[in-house]
NUSETOR-821193 format. One record per residue: residue number from 0; residue in one letter; y, z, x of N, C-alpha, C in turn. Coordinates in Angstrom, 3 decimals. Layout:
BEGIN
  num  residuo      n.py      n.pz      n.px     ca.py     ca.pz     ca.px      c.py      c.pz      c.px
  NUM        A         Y         Z         X         Y         Z         X         Y         Z         X
...
! end
This chain:
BEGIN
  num  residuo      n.py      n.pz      n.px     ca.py     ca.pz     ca.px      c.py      c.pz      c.px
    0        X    -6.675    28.020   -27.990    -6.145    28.538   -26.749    -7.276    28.859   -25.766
    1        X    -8.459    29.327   -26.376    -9.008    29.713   -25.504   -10.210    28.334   -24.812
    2        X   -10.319    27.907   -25.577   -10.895    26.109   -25.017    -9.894    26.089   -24.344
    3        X    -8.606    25.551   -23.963    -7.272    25.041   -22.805    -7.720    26.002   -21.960
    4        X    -7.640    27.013   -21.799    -7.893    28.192   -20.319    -9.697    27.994   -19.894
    5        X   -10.222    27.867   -20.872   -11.737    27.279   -20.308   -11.583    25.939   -19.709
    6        X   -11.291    25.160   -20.059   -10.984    23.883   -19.531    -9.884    23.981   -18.110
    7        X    -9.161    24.574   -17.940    -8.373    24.519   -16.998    -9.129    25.438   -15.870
    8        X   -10.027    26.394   -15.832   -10.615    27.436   -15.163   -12.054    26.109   -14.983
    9        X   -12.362    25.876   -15.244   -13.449    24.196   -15.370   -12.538    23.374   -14.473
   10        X   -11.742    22.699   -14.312   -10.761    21.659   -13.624   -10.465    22.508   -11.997
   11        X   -10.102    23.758   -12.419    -9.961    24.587   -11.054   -11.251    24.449   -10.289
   12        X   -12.424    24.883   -11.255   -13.908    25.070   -10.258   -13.732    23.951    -9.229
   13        X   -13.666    22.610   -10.267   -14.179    21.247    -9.743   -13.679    21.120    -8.312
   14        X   -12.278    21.026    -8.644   -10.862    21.044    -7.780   -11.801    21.644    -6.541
   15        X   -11.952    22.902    -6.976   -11.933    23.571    -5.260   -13.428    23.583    -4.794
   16        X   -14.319    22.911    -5.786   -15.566    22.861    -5.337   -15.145    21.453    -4.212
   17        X   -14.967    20.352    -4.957   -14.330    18.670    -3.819   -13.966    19.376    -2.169
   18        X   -13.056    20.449    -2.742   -12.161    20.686    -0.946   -12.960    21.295    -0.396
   19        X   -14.355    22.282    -0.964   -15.241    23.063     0.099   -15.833    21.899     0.782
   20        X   -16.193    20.869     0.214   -16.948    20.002     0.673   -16.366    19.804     2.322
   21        X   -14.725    19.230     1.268   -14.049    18.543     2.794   -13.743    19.488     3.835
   22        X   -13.952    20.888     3.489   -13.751    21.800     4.770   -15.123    22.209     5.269
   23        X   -16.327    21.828     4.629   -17.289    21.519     5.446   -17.425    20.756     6.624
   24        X   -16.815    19.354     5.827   -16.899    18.246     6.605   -16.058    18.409     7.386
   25        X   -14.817    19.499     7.953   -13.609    19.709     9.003   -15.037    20.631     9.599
   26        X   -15.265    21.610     9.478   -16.038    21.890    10.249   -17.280    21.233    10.670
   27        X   -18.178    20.518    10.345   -19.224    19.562    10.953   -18.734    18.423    11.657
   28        X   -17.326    17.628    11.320   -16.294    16.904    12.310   -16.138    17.918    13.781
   29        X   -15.610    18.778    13.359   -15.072    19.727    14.668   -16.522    20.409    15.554
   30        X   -17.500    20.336    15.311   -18.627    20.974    15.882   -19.238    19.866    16.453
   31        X   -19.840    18.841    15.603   -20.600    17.907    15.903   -19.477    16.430    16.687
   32        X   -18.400    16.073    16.127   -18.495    14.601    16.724   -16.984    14.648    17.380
   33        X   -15.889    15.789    17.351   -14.995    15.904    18.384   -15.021    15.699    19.543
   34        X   -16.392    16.406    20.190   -16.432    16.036    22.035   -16.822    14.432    21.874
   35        X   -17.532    13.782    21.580   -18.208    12.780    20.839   -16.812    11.673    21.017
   36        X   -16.030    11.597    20.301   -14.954    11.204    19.814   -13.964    11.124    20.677
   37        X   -13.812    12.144    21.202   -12.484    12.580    21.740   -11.247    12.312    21.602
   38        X   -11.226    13.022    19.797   -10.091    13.247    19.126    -9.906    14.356    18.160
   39        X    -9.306    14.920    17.664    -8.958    16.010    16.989    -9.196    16.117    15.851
   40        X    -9.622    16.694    14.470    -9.703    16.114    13.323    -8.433    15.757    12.550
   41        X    -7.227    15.999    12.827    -5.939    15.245    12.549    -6.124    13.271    12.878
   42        X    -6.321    13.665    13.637    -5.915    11.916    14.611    -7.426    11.106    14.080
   43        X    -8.894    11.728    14.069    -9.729    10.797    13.378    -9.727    10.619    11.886
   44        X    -9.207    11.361    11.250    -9.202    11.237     9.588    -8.136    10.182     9.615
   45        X    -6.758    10.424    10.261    -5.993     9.306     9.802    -6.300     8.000    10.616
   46        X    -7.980     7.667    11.146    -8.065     6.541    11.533    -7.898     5.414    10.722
   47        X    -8.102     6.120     9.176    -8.270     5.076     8.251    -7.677     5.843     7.207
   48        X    -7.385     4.469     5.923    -7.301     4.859     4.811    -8.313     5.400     4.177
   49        X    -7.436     6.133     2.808    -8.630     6.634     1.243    -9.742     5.348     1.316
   50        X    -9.318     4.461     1.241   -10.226     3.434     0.307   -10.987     2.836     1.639
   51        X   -10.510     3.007     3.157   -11.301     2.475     3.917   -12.268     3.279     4.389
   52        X   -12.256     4.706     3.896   -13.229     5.858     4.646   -13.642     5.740     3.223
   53        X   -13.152     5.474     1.834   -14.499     5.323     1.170   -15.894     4.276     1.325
   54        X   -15.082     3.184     1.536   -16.209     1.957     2.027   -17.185     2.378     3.493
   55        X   -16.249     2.941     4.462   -17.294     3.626     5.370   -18.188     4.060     5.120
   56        X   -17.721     5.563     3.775   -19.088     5.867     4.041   -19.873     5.829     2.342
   57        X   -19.433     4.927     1.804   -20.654     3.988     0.477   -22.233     4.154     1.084
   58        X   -22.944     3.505     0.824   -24.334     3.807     0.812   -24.930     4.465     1.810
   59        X   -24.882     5.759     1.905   -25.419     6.644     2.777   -24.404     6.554     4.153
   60        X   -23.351     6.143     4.532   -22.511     6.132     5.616   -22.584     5.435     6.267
   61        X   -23.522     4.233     5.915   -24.000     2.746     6.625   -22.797     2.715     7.520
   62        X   -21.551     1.685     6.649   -20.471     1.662     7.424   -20.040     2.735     8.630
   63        X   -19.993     4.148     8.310   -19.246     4.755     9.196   -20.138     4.740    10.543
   64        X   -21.753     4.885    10.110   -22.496     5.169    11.494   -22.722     3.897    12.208
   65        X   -22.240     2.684    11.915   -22.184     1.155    12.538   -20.933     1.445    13.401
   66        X   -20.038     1.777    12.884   -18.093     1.515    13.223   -18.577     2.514    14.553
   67        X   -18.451     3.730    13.800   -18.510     5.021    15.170   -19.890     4.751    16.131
   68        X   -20.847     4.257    15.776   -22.003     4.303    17.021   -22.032     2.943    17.788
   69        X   -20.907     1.840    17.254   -20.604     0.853    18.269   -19.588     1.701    19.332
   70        X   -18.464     2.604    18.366   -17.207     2.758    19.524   -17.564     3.968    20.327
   71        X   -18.773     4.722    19.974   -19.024     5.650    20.424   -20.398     5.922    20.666
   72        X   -21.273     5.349    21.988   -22.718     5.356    22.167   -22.878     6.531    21.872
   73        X   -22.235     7.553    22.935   -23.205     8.663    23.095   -23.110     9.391    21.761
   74        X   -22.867     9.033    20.869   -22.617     9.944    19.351   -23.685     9.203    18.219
   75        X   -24.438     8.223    18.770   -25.735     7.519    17.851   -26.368     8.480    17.229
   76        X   -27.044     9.378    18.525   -28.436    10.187    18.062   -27.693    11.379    16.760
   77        X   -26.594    11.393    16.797   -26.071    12.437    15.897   -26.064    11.877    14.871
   78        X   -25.196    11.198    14.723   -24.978     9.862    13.600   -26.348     9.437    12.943
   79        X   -26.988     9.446    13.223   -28.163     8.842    12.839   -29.473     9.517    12.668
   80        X   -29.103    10.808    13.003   -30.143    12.205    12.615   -30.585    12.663    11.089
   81        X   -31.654    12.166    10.636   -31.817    12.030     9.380   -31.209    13.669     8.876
   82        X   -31.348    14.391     9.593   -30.656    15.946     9.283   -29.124    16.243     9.079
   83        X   -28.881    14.915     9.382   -27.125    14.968     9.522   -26.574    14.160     7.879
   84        X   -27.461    13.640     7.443   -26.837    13.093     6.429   -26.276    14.037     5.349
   85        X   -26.477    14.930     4.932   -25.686    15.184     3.784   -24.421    15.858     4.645
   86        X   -24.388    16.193     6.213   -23.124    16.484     6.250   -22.541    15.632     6.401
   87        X   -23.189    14.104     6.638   -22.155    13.036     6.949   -21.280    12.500     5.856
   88        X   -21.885    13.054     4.521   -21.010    12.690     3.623   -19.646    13.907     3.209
   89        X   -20.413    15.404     3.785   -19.169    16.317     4.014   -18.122    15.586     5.018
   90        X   -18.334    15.370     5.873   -17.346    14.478     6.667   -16.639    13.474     6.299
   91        X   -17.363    12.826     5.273   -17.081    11.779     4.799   -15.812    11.730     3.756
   92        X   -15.835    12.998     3.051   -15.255    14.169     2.116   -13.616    14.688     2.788
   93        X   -14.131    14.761     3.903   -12.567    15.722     4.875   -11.677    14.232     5.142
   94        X   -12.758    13.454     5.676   -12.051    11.843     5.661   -10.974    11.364     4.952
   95        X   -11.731    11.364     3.473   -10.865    10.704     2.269    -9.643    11.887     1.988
   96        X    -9.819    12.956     2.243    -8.869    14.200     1.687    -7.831    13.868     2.798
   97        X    -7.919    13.561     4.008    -6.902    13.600     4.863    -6.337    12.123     5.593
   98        X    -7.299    11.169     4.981    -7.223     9.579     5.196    -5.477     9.367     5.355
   99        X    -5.130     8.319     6.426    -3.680     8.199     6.759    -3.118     8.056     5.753
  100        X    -3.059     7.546     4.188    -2.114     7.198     3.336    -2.273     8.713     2.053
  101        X    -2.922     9.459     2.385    -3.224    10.846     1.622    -2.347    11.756     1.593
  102        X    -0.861    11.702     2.098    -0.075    12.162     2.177    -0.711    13.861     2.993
  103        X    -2.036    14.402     3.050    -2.632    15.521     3.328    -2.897    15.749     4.752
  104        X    -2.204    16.631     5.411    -2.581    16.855     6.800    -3.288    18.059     7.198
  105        X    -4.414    17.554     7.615    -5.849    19.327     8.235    -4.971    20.351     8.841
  106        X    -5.544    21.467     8.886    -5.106    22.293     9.804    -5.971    22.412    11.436
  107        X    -6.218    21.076    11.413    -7.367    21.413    12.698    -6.750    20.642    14.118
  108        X    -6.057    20.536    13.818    -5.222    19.624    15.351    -5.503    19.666    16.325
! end
């Protein structure tokens, strides 16, 4: 019994360690690339699917900072700020959690 409640208190950590990430990444979305964007973090997460915001952002966010710094000049120097990378994968994180087929909608509208 007491392994099952260790293990399940283990599954919880994990669980809610994944979503700090992605509410990082709602907040570094909403600070950094909203004006940028000019869209809400509702309406850019469901730009894409789970599996297409995973391929975005695969090897260091290659994909995402090509896609967004063609459709969006003035958002390069951000995108591409060697200081921005580990939040780009927090972002990357809020992405897949709220991606259009995730059934999951932000509270950041």
């Amino acid at each position: 019994m007491n392994k099952f409640l260790l293990l399940v208190a283990f599954m919880a950590l994990v669980a809610s360690m994944a979503h700090a990430d992605a509410k990082s990444g709602q907040k570094t979305y909403l600070k950094s690339f909203k004006a940028s964007f000019g869209m809400n973090g509702t309406k850019f997460a469901a730009d894409h699917t789970v599996a297409e915001w995973e391929d975005l952002f695969a090897d260091g966010a290659k994909g995402f900072i090509k896609e967004y710094g063609d459709k969006f000049p003035k958002a390069v120097p951000i995108l591409t700020n060697p200081d921005m990378a580990d939040k780009l994968q927090d972002v990357g994180d809020f992405a897949k959690e709220y991606g259009s087929d995730s059934g999951n909608v932000p509270s950041c509208g």
